[in-house]
C-alpha positions in Angstrom: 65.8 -71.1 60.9 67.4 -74.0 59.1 70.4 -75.5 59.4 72.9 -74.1 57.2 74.3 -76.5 54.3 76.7 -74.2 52.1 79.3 -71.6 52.3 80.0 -69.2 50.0 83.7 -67.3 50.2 84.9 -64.6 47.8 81.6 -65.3 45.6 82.4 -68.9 45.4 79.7 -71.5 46.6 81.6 -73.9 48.2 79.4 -77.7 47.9 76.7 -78.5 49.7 77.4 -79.8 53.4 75.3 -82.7 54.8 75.4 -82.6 58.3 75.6 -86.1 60.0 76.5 -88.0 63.2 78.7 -90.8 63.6 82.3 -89.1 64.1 85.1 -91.6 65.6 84.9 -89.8 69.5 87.5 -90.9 72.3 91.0 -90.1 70.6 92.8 -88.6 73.5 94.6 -86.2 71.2 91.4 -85.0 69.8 91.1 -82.0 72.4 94.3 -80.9 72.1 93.8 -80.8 68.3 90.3 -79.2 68.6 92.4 -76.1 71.1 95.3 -76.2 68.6 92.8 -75.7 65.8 90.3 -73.0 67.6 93.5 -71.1 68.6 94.0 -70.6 65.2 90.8 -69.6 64.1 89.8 -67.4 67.1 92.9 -65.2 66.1 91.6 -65.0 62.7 88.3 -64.4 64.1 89.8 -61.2 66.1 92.1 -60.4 63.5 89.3 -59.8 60.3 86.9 -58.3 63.0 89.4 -55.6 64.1 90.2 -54.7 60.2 86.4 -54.4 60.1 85.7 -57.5 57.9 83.3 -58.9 59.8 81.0 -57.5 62.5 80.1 -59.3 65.6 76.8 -58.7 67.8 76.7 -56.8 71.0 74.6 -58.3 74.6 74.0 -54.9 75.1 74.5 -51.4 73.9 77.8 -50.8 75.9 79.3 -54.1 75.7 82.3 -55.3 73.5 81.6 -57.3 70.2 81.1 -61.0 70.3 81.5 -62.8 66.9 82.5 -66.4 68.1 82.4 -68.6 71.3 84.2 -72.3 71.5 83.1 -74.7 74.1 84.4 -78.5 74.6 83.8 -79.2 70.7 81.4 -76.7 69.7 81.7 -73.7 67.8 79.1 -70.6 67.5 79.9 -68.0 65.3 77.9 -64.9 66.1 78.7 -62.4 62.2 76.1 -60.2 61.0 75.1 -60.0 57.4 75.2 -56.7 55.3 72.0 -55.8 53.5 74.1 -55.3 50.2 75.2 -59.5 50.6 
């Protein structure tokens, strides 16, 4: 599996992303901005998968939906695609 370099949102492709390293690292706001941020986008997260948007995957057959985990600065999202997209 590749590394994913574009996003496509309301059938609009969004241009290409080149993943790098390099970022400016030791800002002592830059957690609190990260858990301001992830707030956000964790509720949006919940918000489309309960109005059945998006789908998230299961560990196991009787275990709740996961569609995104955020650790220290690290963000897995866990979505799975329709065969119609």
């Amino acid at each position: 599996m590749g590394c994913v370099r574009s996003v496509k949102c309301n059938n609009l492709l969004f241009e290409t992303i080149y993943p790098e390293r390099g970022l400016c690292q030791g800002d002592p706001l830059s957690p609190y901005l990260f858990l301001f941020c992830m707030e956000a986008f964790s509720r949006i997260l919940i918000q489309a998968q309960n109005n059945d948007l998006i789908r998230g995957i299961r560990a196991s057959v009787h275990c709740p939906r996961i569609n995104h985990l955020f650790f220290a600065d690290d963000t897995l999202l866990f979505i799975r695609n329709k065969k119609k997209n």
